[in-house]
N, C-alpha and C positions, 0 to 999 in steps of 0.2 A: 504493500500500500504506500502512497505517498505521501509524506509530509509536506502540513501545511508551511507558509510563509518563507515559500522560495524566492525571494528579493531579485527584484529589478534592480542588476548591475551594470548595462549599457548598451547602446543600442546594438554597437558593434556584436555583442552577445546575443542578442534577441535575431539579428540577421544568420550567424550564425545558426540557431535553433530553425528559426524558418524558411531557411532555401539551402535544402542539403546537397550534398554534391550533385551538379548536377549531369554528372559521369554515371549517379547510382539508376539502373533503369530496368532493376530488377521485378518480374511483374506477378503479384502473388494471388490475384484475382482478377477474374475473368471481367474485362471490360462491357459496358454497352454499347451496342450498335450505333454507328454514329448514324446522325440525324439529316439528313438534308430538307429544306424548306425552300416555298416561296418560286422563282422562276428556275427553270433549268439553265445548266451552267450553256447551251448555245444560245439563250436568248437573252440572260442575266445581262447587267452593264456592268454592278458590282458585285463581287461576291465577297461577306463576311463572313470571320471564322469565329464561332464563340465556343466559349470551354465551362463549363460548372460540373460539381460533383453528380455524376448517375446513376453509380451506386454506394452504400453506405450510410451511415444514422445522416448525411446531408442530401440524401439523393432527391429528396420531396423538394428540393428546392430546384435543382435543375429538372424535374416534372414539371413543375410551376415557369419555371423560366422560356421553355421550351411553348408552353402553353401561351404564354403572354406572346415571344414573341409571333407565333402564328397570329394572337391577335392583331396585333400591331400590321402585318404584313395584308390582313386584310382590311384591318380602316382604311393603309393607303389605296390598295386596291380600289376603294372606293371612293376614292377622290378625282383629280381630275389626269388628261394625258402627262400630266406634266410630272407625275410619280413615277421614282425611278425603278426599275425592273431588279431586284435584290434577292439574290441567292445567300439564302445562311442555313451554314452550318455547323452542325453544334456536336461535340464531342466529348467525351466522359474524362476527366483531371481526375478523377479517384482520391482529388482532395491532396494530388502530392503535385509539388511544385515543377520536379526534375520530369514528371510527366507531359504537366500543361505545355512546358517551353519544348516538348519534342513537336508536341502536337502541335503549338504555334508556328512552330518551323514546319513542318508539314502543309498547313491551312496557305502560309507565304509561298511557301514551293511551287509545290504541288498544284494549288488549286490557284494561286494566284491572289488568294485575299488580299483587298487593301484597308479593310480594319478588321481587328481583331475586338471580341468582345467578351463579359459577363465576368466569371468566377467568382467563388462564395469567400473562401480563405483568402485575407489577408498576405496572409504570408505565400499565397501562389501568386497572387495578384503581382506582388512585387517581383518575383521572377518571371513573368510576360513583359511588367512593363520594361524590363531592360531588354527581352527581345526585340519591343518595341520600339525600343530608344535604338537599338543596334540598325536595325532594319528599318527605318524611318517608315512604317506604319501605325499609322490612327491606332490607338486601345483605348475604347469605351467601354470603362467600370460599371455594371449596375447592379454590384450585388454589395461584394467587400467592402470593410470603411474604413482602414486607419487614417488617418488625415497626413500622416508619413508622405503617401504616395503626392498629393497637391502641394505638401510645405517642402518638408524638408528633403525629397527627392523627383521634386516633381522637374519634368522635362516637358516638352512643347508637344509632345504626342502622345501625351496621356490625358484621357478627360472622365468623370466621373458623373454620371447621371441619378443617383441618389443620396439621401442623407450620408455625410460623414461623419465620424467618431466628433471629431468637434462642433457640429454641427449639434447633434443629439444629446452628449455633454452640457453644453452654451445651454439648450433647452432644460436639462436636468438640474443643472445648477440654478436658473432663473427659478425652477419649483419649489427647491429647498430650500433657496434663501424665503420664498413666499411662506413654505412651511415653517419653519424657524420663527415668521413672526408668530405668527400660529400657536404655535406647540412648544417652542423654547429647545429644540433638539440641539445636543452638543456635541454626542458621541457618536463616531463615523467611524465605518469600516468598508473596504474594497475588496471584491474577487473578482477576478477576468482570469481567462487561459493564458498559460504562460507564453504566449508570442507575440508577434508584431501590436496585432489587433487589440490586445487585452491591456499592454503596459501603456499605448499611444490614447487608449480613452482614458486610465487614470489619470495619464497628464494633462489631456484635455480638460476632465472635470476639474483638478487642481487649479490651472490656468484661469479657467470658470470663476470660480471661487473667489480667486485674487482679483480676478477684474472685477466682480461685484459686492467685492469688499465683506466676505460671508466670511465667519469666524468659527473655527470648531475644533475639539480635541481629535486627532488620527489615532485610533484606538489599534489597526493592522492594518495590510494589505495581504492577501493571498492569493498563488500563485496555483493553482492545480492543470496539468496539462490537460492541451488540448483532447478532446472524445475521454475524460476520464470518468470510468465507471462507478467509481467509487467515493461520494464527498461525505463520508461521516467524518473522519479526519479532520475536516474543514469545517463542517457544522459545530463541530463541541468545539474546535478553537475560534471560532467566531463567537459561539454563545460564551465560552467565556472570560473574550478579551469586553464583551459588555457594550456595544454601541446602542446607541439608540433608535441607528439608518445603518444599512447597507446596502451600500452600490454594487450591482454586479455586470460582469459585461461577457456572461455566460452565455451564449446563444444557442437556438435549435436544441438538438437533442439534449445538448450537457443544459440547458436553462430548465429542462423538462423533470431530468432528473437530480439537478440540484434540488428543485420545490419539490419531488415526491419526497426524496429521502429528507428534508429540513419538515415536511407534513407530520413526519410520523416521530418528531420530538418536540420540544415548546418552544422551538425557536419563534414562532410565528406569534404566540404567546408576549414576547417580548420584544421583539426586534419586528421595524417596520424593512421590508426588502424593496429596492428600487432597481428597474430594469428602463435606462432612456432610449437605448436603441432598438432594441429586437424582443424587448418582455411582451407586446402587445402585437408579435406576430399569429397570426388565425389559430396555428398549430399549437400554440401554447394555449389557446383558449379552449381549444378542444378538448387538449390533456387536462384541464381545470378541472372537470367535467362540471358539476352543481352545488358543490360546497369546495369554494377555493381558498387560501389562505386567506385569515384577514387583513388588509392594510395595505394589499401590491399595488406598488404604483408604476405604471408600464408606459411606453411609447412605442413606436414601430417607426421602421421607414415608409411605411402608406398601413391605411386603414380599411376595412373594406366598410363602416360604418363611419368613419372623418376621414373629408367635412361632407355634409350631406347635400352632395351634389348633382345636377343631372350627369356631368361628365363623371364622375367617379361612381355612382349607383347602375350608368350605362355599362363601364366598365367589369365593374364586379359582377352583373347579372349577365353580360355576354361570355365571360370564361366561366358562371358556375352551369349556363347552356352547353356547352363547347364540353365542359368537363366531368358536369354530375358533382362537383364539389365546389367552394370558394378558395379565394387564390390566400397563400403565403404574402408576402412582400415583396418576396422577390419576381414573383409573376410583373408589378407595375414597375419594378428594376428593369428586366429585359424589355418590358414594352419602350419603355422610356428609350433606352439605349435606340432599338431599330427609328424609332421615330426621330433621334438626334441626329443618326445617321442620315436618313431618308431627305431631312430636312439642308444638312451640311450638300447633299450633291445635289439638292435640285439646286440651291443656292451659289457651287461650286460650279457646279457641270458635272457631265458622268466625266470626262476625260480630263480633269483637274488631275493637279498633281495631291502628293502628301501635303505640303505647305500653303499651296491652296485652300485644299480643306481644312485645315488648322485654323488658317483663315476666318472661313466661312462657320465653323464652330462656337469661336470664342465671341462672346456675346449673343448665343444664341438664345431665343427666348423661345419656349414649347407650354402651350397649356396642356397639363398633365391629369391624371384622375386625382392625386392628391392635392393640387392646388385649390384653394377655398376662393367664394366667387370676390371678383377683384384683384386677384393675383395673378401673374403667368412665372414660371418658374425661368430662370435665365442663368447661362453660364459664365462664371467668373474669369473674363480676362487674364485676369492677374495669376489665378489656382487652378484655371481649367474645372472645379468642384460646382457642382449645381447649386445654386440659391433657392430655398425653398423656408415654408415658415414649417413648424414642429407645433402639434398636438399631445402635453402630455393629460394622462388622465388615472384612474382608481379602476378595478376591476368590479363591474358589477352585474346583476342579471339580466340577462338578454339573450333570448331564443332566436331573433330574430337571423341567425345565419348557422342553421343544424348543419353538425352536429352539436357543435359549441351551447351551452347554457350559460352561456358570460359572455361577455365584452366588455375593451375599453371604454368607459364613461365618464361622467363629471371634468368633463377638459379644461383644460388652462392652455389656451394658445397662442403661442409666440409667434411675433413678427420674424420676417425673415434676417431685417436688416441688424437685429438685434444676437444674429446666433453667428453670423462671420464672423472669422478673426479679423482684426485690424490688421489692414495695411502693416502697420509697424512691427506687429507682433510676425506676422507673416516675413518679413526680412528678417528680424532677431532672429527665429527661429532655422533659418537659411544662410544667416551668416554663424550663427555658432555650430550648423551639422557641416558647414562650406571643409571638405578636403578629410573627411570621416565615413563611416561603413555609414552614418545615421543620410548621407547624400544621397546616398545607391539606391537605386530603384529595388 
């Protein structure tokens, strides 16, 4: 079993842990069929290459991704001549890094892609985007979130079409300090998976914190790796370093099975738990079933109940048609992506180069399912990172998307312009990783 409170020592370590050689290309399970969508490769103009997990405790998300993007391919479909003819396809990363970058080279070769997209892991993501960087092709993020990839190693061909770890942070933090007035909370505790993804949102929320001048005793942080089966370990040393909050940045299956095993002692009893990025993903609600912890307070990167929109009510009822279920998050991740895409070449041309399109990218504005009415989501010049506002809320009862008997409810909704980094912060952060592994894509 593993011990809790394995400390964050540097990024250069964290790189380390998450992009293993990528010489190792040993393969110990049988992959999924890769996927082709959308026009055939003799009439396509572009063809993109996307990668997420398809099989394994993440595979419901590249279900989901897979699903969106066919949505996506048939809104444009349903628009005018001037939609460009898009072949993607999509192939199984088995959630290892030394994988996706074969497969990226492959998608470039072989098939020609000229953007690459998706992936759930962090820590794969960062090894695409230096295939990216090598290869001067487009890689549109729409799953993973370290904010790593737009600050402190971000290059001009990487773009990101959903929330980031800062992004969701900034929102997490703006709740706490509201709680705080509230409740008087002082003692705080942190858990995320020991890699990219997990130590880049603590410091996000920390950053948080200091900017909005929130004051609190740090009671731990813990570290449990990534797919870990087992957090009793971590629940008794949580419950008895005594906070009052915990942050966690446990996602998917490990967020599932954190809350069963923390159900069946009194941690819930005493400690309120906070999830700002991925706790208010559908599949977690499902797993809820009808008596859920008390106190969780969650957010997601899209909701399929916020904000209650014609665009986003469209969307979640055409994929639970399409599917017999409701989507994940990452379902409006992949959509998001093809539609950024879709949008950069009519705007580019199909026969634009790379730098064209980068171009035609940066500053792009798409209304999305999750934007609330009066917003359009738009991409950040300066980060390439999608601008969007964050919905946090309480879990509460709601049949209204079966299987689930819960949903996110009682929101608190932040502006969009309130959850970016500053400019300044954004350079700090680029001149202190400038000529370090924390650079590296």
């Amino acid at each position: 079993m593993n011990q809790p409170c394995a400390r964050f020592d540097s990024l250069f370590a964290i790189c380390r842990r998450a992009l293993p050689a990528l010489a190792v290309l040993a393969l110990s399970t049988p992959a999924a069929a890769r996927v082709e969508v959308g026009s055939a490769a003799a009439e396509a103009e572009v063809t993109v290459g996307c990668m997420f997990p398809m099989t394994g405790r993440a595979a419901i998300y590249g279900r989901d991704s897979i699903a969106g993007i066919k949505l996506a391919l048939a809104d444009l479909a349903s628009q005018d001549a001037s939609t460009p003819r898009l072949r993607v396809l999509v192939d199984d990363t088995r959630s290892k890094a030394s994988y996706a970058v074969r497969i990226a080279e492959d998608f470039i070769r072989r098939d020609q892609a000229r953007f690459l997209c998706g992936m759930v892991s962090s820590g794969v993501a960062h090894a695409v985007s230096q295939v990216a960087l090598e290869r001067k092709v487009i890689l549109v993020g729409t799953d993973h979130a370290s904010s790593r990839l737009t600050i402190e190693a971000f290059h001009k061909y990487y773009f990101r079409v959903s929330n980031d770890s800062y992004i969701s942070m900034a929102a997490g933090a703006h709740y706490l300090a509201e709680l705080q007035q509230k409740t008087g909370w002082k003692r705080l505790a942190f858990i995320g998976p020991d890699y990219d993804y997990g130590h880049v949102s603590w410091n996000d929320l920390k950053s948080n914190f200091e900017r909005l001048g929130v004051r609190f005793e740090l009671v731990g942080t813990f570290w449990p790796k990534l797919y870990e089966p087992d957090y009793s370990a971590y629940i008794e040393a949580l419950m008895q370093a005594g906070p009052d909050i915990v942050v966690t940045a446990l996602w998917g299956g490990d967020f599932i099975a954190f809350l069963k095993q923390a159900a069946t002692t009194d941690f819930f009893r005493k400690i309120r738990l906070a999830n700002f990025d991925t706790g208010a993903n559908y599949e977690v609600m499902v797993a809820l079933g009808d008596q859920p912890p008390p106190g969780l307070i969650v957010s997601a990167r899209h909701h399929n109940n916020w904000p209650d929109t014609e665009r986003n009510r469209r969307f979640v009822e055409a994929f639970h048609r399409a599917e017999g279920r409701y989507p994940t998050y990452a379902a409006q991740g992949a959509y998001s992506g093809i539609l950024a895409i879709a949008a950069a070449i009519r705007k580019a041309g199909a026969g634009a180069d790379s730098d064209a399109l980068v171009a035609a990218m940066e500053g792009l504005r798409l209304q999305l399912p999750e934007d609330p009415e009066g917003f359009t989501s738009w991409i950040d010049p300066d980060t390439h990172q999608i601008v969007q506002m964050q919905a946090v809320g309480e879990v509460v009862p709601d049949a209204s998307f079966p299987p689930a008997r819960v949903m996110a409810g009682k929101w608190r909704v932040y502006r969009a312009e309130d959850l970016m980094p500053a400019p300044a912060l954004v350079r700090e952060r680029r001149a202190q990783a400038r000529g370090t592994a924390a650079s590296l894509p």
